[in-house]
HTML snippet that shows the backbone in 3Dmol.js (N, CA, C, O; Angstrom):
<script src="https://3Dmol.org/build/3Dmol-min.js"></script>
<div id="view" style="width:600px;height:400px;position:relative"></div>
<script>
const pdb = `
ATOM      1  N   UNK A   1     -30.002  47.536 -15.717  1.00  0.00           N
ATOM      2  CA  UNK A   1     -29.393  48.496 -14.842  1.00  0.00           C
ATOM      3  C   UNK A   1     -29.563  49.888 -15.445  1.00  0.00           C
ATOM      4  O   UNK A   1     -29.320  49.890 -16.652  1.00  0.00           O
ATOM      5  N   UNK A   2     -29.935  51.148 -14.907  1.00  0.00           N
ATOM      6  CA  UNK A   2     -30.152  52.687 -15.013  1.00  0.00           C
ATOM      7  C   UNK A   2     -28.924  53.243 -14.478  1.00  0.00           C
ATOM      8  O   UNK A   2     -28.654  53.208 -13.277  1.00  0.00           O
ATOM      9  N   UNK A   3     -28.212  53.733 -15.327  1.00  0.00           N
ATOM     10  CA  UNK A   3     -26.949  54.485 -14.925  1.00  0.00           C
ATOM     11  C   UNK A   3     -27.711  56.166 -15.367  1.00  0.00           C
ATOM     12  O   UNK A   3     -28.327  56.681 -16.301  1.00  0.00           O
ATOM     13  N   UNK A   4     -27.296  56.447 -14.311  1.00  0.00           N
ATOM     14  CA  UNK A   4     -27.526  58.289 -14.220  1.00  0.00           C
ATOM     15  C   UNK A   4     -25.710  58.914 -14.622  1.00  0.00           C
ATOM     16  O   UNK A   4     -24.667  58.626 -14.035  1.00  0.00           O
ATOM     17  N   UNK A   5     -25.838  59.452 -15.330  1.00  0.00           N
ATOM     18  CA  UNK A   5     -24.529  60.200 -15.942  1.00  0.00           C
ATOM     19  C   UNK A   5     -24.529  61.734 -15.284  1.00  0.00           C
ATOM     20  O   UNK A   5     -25.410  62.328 -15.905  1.00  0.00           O
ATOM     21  N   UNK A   6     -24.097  62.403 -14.566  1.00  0.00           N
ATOM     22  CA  UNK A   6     -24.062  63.758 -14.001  1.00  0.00           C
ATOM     23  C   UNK A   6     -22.855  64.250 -14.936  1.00  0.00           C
ATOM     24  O   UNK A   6     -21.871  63.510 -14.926  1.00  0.00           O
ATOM     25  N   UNK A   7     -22.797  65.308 -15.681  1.00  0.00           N
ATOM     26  CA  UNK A   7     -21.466  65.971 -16.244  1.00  0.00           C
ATOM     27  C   UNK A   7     -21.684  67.304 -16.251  1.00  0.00           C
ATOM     28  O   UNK A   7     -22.839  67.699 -16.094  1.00  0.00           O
ATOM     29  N   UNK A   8     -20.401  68.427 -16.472  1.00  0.00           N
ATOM     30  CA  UNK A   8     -20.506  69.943 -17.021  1.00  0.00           C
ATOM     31  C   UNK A   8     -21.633  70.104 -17.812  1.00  0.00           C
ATOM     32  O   UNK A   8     -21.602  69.471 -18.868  1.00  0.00           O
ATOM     33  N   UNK A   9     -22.696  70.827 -17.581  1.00  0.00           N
ATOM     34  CA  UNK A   9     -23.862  71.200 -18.658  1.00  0.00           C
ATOM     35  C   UNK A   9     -23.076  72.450 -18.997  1.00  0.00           C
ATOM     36  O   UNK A   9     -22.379  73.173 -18.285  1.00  0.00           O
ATOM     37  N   UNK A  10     -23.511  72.526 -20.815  1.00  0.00           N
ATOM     38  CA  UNK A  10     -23.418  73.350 -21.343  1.00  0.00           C
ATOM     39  C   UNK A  10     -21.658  73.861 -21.786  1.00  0.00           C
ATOM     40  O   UNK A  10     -21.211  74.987 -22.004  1.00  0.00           O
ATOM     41  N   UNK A  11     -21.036  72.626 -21.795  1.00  0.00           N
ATOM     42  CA  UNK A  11     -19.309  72.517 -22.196  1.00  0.00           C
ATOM     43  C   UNK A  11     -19.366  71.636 -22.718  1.00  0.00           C
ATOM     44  O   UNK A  11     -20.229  70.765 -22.604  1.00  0.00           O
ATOM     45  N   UNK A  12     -18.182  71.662 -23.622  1.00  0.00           N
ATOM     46  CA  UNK A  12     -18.125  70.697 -24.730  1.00  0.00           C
ATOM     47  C   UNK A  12     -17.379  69.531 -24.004  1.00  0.00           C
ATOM     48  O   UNK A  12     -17.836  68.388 -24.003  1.00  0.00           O
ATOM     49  N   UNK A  13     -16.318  69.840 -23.443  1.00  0.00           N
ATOM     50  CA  UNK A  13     -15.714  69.047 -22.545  1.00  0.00           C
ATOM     51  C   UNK A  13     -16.581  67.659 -21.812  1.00  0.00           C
ATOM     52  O   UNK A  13     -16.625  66.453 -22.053  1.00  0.00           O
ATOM     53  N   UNK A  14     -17.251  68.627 -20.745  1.00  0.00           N
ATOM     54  CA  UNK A  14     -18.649  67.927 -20.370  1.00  0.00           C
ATOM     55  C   UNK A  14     -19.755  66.743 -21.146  1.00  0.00           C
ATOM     56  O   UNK A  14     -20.399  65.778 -20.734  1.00  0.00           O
ATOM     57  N   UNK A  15     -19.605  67.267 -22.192  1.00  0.00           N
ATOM     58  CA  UNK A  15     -20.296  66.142 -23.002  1.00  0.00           C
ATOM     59  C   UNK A  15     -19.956  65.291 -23.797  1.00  0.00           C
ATOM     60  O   UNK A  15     -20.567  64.409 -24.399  1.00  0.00           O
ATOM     61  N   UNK A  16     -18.113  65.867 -23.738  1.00  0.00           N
ATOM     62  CA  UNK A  16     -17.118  64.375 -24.611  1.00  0.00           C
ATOM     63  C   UNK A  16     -17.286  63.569 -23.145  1.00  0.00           C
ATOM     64  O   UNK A  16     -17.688  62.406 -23.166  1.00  0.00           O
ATOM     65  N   UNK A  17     -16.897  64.362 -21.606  1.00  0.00           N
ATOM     66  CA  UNK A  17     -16.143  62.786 -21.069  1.00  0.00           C
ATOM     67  C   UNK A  17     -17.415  62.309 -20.918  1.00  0.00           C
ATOM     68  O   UNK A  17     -17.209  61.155 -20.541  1.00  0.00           O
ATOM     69  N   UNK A  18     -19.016  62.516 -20.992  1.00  0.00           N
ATOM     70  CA  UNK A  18     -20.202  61.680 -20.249  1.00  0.00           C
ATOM     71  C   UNK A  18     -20.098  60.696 -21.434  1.00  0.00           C
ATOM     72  O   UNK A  18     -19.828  59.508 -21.259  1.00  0.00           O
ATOM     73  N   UNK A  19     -20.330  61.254 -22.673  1.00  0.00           N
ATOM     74  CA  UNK A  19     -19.977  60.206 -24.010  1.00  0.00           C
ATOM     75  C   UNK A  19     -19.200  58.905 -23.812  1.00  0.00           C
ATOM     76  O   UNK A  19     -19.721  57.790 -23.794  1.00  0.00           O
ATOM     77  N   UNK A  20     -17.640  59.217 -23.635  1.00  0.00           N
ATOM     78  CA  UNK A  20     -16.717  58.590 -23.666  1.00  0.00           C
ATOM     79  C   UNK A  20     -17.195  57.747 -21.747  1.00  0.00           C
ATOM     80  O   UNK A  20     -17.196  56.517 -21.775  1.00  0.00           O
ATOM     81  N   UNK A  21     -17.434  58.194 -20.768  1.00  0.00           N
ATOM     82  CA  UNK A  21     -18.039  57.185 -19.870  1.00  0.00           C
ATOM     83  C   UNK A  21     -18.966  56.247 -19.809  1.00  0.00           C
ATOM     84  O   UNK A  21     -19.102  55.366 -18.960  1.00  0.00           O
ATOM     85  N   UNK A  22     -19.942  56.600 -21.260  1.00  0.00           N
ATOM     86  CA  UNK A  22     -20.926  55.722 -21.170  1.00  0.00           C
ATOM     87  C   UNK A  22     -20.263  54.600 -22.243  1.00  0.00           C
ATOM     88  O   UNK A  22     -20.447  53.393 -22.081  1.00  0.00           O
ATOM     89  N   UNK A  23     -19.525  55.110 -23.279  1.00  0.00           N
ATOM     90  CA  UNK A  23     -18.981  53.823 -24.249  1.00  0.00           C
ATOM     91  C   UNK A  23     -18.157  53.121 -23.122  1.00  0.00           C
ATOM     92  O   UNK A  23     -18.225  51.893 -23.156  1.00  0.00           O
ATOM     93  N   UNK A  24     -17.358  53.688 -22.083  1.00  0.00           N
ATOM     94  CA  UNK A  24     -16.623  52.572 -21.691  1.00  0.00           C
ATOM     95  C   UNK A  24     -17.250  51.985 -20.730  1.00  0.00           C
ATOM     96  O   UNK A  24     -17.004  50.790 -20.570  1.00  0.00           O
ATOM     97  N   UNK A  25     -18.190  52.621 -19.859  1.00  0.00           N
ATOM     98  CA  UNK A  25     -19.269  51.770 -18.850  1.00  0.00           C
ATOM     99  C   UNK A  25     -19.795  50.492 -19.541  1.00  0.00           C
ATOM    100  O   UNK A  25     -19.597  49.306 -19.276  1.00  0.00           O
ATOM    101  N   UNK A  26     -20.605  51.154 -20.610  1.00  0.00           N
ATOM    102  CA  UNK A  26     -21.048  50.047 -21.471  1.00  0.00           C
ATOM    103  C   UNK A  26     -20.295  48.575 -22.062  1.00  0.00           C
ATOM    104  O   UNK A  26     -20.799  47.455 -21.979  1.00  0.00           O
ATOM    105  N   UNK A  27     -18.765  48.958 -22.763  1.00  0.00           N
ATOM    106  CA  UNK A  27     -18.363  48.011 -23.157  1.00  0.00           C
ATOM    107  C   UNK A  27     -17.414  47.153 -22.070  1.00  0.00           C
ATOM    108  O   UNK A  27     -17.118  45.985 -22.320  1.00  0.00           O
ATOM    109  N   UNK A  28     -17.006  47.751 -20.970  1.00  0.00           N
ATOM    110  CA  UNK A  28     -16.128  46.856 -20.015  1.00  0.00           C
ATOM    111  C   UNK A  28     -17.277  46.788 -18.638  1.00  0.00           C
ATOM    112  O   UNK A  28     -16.776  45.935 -17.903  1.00  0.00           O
ATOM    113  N   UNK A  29     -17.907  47.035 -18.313  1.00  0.00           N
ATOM    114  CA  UNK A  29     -18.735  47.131 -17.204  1.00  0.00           C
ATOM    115  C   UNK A  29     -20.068  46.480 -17.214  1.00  0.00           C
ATOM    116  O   UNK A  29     -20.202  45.353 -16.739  1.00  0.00           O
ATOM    117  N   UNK A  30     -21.474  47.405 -17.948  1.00  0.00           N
ATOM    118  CA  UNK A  30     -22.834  47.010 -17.606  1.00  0.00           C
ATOM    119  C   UNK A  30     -22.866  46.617 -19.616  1.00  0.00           C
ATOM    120  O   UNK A  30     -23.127  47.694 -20.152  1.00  0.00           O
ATOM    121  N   UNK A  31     -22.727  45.731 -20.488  1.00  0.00           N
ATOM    122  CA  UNK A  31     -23.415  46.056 -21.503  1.00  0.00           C
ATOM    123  C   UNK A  31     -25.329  46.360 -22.130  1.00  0.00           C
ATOM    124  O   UNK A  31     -25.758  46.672 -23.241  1.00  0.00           O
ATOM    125  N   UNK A  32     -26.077  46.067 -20.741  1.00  0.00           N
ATOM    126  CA  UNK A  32     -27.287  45.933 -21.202  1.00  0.00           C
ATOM    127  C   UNK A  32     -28.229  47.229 -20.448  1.00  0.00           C
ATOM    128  O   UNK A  32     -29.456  47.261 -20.353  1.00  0.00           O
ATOM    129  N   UNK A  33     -26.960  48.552 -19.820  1.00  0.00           N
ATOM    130  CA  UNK A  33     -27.676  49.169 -19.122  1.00  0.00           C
ATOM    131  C   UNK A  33     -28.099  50.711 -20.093  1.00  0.00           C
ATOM    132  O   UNK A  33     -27.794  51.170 -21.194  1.00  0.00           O
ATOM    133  N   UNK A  34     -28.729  51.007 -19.243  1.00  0.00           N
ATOM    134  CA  UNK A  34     -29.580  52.387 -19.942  1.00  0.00           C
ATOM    135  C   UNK A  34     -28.848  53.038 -19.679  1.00  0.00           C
ATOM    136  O   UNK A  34     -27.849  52.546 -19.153  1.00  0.00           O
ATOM    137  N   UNK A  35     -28.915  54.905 -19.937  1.00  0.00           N
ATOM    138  CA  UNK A  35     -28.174  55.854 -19.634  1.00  0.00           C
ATOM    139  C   UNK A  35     -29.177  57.101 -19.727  1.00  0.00           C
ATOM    140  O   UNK A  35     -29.794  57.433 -20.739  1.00  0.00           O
ATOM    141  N   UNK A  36     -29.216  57.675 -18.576  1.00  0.00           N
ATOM    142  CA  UNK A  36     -29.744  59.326 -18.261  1.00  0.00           C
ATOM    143  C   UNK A  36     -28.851  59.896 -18.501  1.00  0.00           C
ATOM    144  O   UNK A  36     -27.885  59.166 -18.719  1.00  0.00           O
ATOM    145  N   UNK A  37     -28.530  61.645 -18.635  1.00  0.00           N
ATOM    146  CA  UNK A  37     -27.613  62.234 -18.290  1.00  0.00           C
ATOM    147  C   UNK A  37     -28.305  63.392 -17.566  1.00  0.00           C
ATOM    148  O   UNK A  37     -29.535  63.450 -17.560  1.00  0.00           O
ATOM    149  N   UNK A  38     -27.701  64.132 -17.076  1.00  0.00           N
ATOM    150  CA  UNK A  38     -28.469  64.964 -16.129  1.00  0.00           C
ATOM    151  C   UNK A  38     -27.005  66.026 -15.441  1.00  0.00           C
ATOM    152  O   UNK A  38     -26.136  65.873 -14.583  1.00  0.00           O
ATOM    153  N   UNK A  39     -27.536  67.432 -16.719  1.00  0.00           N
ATOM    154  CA  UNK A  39     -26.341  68.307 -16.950  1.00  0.00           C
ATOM    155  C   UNK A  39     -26.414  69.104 -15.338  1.00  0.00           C
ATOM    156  O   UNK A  39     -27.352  69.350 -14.580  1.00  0.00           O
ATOM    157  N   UNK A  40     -24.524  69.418 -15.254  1.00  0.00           N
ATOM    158  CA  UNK A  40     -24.839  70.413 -13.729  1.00  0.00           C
ATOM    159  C   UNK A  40     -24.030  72.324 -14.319  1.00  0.00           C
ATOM    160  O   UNK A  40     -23.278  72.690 -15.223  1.00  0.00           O
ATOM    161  N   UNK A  41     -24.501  72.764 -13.585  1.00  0.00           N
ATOM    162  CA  UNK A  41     -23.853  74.042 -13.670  1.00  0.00           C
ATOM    163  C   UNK A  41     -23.227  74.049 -12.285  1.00  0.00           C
ATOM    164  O   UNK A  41     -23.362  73.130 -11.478  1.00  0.00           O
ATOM    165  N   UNK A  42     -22.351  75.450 -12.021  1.00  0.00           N
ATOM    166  CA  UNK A  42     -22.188  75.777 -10.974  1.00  0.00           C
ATOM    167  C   UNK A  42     -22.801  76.538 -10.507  1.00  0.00           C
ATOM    168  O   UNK A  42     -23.560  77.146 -11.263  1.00  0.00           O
ATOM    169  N   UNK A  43     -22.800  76.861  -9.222  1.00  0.00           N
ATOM    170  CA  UNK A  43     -23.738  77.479  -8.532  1.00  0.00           C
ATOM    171  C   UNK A  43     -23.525  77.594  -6.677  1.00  0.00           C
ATOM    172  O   UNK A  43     -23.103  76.614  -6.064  1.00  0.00           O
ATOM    173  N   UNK A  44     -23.760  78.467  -6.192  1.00  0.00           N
ATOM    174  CA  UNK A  44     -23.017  78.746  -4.891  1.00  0.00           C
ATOM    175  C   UNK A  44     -23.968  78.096  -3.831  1.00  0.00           C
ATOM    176  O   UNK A  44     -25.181  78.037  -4.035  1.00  0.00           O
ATOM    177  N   UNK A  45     -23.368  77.596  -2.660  1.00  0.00           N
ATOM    178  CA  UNK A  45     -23.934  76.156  -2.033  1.00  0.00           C
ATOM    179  C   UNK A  45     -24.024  75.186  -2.803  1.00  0.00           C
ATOM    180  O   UNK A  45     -23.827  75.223  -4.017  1.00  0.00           O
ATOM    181  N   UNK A  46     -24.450  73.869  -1.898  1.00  0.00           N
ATOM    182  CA  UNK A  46     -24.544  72.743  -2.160  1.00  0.00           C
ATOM    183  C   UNK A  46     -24.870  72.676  -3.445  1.00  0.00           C
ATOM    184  O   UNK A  46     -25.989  72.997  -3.843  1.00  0.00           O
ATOM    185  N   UNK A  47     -23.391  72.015  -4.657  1.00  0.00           N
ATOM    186  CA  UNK A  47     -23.661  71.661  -5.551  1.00  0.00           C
ATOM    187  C   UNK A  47     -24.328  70.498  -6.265  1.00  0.00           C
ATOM    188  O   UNK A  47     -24.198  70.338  -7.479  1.00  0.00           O
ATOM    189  N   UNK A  48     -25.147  69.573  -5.383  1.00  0.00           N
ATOM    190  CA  UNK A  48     -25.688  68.516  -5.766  1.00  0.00           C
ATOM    191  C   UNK A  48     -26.827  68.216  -4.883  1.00  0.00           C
ATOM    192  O   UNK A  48     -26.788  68.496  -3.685  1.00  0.00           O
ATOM    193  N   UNK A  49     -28.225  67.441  -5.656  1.00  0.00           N
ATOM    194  CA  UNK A  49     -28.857  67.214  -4.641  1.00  0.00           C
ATOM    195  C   UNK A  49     -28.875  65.371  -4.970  1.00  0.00           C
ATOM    196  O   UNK A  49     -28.786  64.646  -5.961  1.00  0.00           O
ATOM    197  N   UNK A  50     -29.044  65.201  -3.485  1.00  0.00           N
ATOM    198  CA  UNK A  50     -28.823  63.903  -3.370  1.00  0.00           C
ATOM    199  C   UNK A  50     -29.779  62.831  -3.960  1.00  0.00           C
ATOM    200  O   UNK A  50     -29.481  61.678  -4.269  1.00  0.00           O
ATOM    201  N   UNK A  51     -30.958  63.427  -4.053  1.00  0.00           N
ATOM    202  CA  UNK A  51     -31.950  62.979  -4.329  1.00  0.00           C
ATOM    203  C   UNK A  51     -32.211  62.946  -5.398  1.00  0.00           C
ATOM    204  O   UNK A  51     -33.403  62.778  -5.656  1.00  0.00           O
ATOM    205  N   UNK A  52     -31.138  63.105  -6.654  1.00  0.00           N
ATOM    206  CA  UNK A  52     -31.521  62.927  -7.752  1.00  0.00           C
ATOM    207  C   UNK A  52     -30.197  62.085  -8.325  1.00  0.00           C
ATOM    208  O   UNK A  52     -29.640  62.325  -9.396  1.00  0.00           O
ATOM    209  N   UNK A  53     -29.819  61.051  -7.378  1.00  0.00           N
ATOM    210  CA  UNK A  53     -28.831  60.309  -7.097  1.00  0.00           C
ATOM    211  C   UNK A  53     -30.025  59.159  -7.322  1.00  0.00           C
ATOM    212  O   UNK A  53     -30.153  58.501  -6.289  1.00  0.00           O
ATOM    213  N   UNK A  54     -31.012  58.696  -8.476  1.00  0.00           N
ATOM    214  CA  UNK A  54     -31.944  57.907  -8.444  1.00  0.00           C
ATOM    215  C   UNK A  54     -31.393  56.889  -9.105  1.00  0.00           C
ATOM    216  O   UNK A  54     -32.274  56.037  -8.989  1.00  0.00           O
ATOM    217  N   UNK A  55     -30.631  56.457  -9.649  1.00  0.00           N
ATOM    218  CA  UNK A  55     -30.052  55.269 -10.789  1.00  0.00           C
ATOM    219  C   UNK A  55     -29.342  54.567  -9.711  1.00  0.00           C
ATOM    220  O   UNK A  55     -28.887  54.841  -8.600  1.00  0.00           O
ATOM    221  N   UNK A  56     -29.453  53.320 -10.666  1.00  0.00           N
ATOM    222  CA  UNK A  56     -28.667  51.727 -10.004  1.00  0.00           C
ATOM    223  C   UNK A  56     -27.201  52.308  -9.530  1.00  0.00           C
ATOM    224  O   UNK A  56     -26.473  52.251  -8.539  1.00  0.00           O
ATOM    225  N   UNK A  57     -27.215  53.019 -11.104  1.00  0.00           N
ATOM    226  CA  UNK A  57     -25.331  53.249 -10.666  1.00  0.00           C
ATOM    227  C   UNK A  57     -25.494  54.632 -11.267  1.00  0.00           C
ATOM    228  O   UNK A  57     -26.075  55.004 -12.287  1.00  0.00           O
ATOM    229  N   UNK A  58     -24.559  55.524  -9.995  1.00  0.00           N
ATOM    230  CA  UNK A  58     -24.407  57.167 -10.586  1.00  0.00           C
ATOM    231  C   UNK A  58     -23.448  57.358 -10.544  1.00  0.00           C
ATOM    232  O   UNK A  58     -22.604  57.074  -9.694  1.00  0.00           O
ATOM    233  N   UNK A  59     -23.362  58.163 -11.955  1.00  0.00           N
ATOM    234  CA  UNK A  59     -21.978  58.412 -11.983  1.00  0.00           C
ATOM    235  C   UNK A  59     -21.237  59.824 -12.003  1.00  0.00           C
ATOM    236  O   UNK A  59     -22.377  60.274 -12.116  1.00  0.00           O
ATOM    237  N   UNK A  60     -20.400  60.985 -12.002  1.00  0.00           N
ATOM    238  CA  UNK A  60     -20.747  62.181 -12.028  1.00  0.00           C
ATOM    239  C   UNK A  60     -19.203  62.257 -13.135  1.00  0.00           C
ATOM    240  O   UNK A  60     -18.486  61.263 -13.016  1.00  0.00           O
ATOM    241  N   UNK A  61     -18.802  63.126 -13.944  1.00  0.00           N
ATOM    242  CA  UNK A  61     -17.681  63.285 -14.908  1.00  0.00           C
ATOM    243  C   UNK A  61     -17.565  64.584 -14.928  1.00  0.00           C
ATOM    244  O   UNK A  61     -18.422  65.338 -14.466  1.00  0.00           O
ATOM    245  N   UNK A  62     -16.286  65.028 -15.570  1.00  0.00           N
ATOM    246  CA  UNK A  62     -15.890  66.461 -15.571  1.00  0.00           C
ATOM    247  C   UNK A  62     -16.660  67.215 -14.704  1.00  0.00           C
ATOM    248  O   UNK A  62     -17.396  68.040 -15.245  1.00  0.00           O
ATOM    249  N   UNK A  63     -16.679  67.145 -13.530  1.00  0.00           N
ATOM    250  CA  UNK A  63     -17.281  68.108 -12.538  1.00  0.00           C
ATOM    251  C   UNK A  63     -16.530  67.824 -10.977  1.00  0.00           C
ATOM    252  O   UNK A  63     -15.580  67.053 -10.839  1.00  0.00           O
ATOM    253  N   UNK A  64     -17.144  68.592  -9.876  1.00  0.00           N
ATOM    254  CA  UNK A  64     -16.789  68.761  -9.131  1.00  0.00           C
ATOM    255  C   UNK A  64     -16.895  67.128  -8.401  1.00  0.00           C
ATOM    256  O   UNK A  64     -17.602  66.284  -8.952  1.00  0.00           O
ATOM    257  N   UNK A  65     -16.108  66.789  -7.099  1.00  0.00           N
ATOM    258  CA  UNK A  65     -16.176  65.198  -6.840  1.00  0.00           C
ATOM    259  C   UNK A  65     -17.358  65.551  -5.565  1.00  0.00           C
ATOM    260  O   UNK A  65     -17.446  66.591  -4.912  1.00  0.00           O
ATOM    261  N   UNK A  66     -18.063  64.524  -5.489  1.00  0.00           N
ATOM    262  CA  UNK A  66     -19.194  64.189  -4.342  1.00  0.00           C
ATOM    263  C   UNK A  66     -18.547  63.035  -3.680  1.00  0.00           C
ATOM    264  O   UNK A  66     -17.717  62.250  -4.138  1.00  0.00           O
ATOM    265  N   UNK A  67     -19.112  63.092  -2.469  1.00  0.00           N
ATOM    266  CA  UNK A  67     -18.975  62.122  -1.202  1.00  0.00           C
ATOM    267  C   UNK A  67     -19.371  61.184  -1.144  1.00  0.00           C
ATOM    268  O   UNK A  67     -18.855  60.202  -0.610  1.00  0.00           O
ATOM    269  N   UNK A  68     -20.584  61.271  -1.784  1.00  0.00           N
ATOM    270  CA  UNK A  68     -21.830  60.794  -1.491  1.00  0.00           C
ATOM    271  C   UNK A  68     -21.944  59.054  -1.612  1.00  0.00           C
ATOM    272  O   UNK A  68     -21.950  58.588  -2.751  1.00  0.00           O
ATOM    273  N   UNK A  69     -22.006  58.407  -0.806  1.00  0.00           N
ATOM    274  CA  UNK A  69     -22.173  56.693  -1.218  1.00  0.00           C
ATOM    275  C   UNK A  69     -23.492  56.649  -2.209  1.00  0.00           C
ATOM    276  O   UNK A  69     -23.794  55.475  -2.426  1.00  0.00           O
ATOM    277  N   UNK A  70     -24.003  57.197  -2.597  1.00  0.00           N
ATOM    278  CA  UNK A  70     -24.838  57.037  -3.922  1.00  0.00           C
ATOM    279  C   UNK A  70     -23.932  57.191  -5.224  1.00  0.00           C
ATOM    280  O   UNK A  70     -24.386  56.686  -6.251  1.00  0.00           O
ATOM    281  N   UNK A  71     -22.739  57.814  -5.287  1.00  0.00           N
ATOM    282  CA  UNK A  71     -22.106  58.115  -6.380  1.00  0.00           C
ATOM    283  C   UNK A  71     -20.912  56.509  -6.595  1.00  0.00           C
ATOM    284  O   UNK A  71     -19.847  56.270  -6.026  1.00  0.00           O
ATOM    285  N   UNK A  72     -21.776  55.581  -7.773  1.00  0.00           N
ATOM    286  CA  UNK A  72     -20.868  54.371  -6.975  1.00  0.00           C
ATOM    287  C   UNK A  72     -19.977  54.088  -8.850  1.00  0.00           C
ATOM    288  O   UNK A  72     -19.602  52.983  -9.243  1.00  0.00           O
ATOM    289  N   UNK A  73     -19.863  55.247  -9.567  1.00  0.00           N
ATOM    290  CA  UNK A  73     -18.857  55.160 -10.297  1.00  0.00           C
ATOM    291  C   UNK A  73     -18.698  56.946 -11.191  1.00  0.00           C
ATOM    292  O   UNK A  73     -19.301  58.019 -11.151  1.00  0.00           O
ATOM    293  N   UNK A  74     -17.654  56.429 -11.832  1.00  0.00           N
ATOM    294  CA  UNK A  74     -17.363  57.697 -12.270  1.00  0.00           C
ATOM    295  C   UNK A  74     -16.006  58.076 -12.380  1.00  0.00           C
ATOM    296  O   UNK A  74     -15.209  57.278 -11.886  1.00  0.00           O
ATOM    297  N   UNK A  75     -15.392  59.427 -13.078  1.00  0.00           N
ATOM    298  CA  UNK A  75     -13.710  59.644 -13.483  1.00  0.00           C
ATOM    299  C   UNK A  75     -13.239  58.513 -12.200  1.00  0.00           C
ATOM    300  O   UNK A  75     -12.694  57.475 -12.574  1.00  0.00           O
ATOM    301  N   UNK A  76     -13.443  58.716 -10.784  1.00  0.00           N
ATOM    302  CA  UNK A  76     -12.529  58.948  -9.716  1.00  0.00           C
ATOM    303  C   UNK A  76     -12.586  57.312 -10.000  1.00  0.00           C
ATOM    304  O   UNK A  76     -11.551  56.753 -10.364  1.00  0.00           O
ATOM    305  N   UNK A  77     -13.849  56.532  -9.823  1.00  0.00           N
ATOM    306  CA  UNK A  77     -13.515  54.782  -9.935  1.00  0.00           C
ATOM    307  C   UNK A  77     -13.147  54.495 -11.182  1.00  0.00           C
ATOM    308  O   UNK A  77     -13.036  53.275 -11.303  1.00  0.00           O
ATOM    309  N   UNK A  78     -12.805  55.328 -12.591  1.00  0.00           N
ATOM    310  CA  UNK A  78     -12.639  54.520 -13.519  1.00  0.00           C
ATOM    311  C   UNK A  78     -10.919  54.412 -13.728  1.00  0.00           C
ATOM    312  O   UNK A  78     -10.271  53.558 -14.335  1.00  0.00           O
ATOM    313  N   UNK A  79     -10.309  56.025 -12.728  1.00  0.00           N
ATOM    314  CA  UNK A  79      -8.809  55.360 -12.765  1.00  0.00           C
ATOM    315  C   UNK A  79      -8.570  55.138 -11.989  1.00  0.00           C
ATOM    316  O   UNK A  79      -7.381  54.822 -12.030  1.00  0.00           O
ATOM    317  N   UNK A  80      -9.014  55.041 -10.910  1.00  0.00           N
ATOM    318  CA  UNK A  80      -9.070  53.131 -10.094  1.00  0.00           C
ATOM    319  C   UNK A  80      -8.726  51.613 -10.857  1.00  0.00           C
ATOM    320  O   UNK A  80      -8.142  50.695 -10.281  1.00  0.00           O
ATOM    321  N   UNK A  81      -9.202  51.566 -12.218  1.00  0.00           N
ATOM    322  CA  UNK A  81      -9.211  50.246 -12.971  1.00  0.00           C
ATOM    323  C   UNK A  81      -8.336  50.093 -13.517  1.00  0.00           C
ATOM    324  O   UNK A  81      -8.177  48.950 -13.946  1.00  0.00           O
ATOM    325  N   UNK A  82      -7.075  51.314 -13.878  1.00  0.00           N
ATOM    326  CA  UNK A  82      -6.004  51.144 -15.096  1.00  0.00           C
ATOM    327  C   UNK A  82      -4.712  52.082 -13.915  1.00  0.00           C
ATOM    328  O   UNK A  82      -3.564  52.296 -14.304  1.00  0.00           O
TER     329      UNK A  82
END
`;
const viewer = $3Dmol.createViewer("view");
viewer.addModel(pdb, "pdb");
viewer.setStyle({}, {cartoon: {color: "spectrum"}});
viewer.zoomTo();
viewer.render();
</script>
């Protein structure tokens, strides 16, 4: 499985929670999957393109929330679990 990680580029923040999403993806979820990350800034209009929504499972952290049924984990499903 290819998990795409979307987080804050260029914050420290940003790159503890993608960290801390992939140890816990990894150890309670997928243990045998890969990990991209793929930093966002802000920026005025559409903050995401969909099409780079390419992984099994995408996930997006410390950032803004997407709609998108490509986004099938992430902060919003992981406190869903606890």
């Amino acid at each position: 499985m290819r998990v795409r990680v979307f987080y804050h580029d260029k914050c420290f923040d940003g790159a503890c929670s993608a960290s801390l999403f992939t140890r816990f993806h990894r150890e309670c979820v997928a243990a045998g999957a890969s990990y991209e990350y793929h930093g966002l800034v802000h920026r005025a209009g559409a903050l995401f393109d969909e099409s780079e929504f390419t992984g099994d499972e995408n996930a997006i952290v410390d950032f803004k929330y997407s709609a998108s049924p490509r986004i099938t984990c992430g902060s919003t499903i992981i406190c869903r679990l606890f």
